[in-house]
N, C-alpha and C positions, 0 to 999 in steps of 0.2 A: 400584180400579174395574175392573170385567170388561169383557176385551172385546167387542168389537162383532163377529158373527158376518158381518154384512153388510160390514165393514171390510176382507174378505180379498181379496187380489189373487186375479184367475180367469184361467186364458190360454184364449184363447178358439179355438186351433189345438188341434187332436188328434197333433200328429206328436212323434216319440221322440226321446231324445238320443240320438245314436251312440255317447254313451260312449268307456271307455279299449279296449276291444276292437275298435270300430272302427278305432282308432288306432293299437294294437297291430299289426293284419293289413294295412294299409296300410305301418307302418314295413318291416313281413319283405319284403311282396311289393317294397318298394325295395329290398329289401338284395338279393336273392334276386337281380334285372335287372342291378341293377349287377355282379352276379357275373358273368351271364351277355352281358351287352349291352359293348361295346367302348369304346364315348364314350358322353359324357354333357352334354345340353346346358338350361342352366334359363335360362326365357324368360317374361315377362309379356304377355299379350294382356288387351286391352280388353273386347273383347266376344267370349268365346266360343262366343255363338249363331247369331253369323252365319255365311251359306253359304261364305265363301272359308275360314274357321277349318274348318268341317265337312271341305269339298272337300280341305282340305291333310293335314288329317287321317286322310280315307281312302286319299290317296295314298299318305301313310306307314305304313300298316297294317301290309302284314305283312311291315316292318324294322325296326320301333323301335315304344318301348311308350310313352304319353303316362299319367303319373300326377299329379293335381290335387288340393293340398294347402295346408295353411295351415304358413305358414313354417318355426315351429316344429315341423310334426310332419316336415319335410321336412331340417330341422335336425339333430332325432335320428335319422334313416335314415343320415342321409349322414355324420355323426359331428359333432361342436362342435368337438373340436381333434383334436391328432395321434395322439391315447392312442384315440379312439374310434373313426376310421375307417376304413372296411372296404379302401379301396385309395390306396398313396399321392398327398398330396397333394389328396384329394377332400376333405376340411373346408372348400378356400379353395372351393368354390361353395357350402357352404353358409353362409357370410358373406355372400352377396349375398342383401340383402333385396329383397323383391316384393311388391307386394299382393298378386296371384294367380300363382301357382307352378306351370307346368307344368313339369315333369319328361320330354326325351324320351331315351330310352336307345334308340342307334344299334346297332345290330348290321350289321357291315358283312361278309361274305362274301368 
């Protein structure tokens, strides 16, 4: 029997998937901070839209860099075990799971 043309699921949003490239430039620009950034601390917030999240935010502007990601792709920046990590001992944060992952890399002076 032939299908039904009307049968087809339609998403009714116009927006793009970000894809492996967005994923890609997101993992570098982690690797890259952690090169460059001294400590490194991962932290779960509730709601990121409110004003004290903002305000805390621009405080820490220009000494550490806030990166927000899904675990996994925060996973493979940071490395999964010992063979992948970019500096010792940094695979054990990324064991700590989170719903929502910010990322701040402290650069301290």
């Amino acid at each position: 029997m032939l299908k039904s043309k009307h049968d087809r699921a339609v998403t009714l949003s116009k927006t793009k998937k970000k894809g492996r490239e967005h994923k890609e430039l997101i993992v570098n620009s982690i690797r890259e901070a952690v090169v460059n950034y001294n400590s490194i601390y991962a932290f779960s917030f509730e709601n990121m839209r409110n004003l004290k999240f903002k305000e805390f935010r621009y405080q820490l502007k220009p000494t550490s860099r806030f990166f927000l990601g899904s675990n996994k792709v925060m996973q493979v920046a940071l490395g999964r075990s010992v063979a992948d990590e970019i500096r010792p001992g940094l695979y054990k944060v990324s064991k700590v799971k989170y719903y929502v992952v910010f990322l701040r890399l402290l650069l301290l002076v």
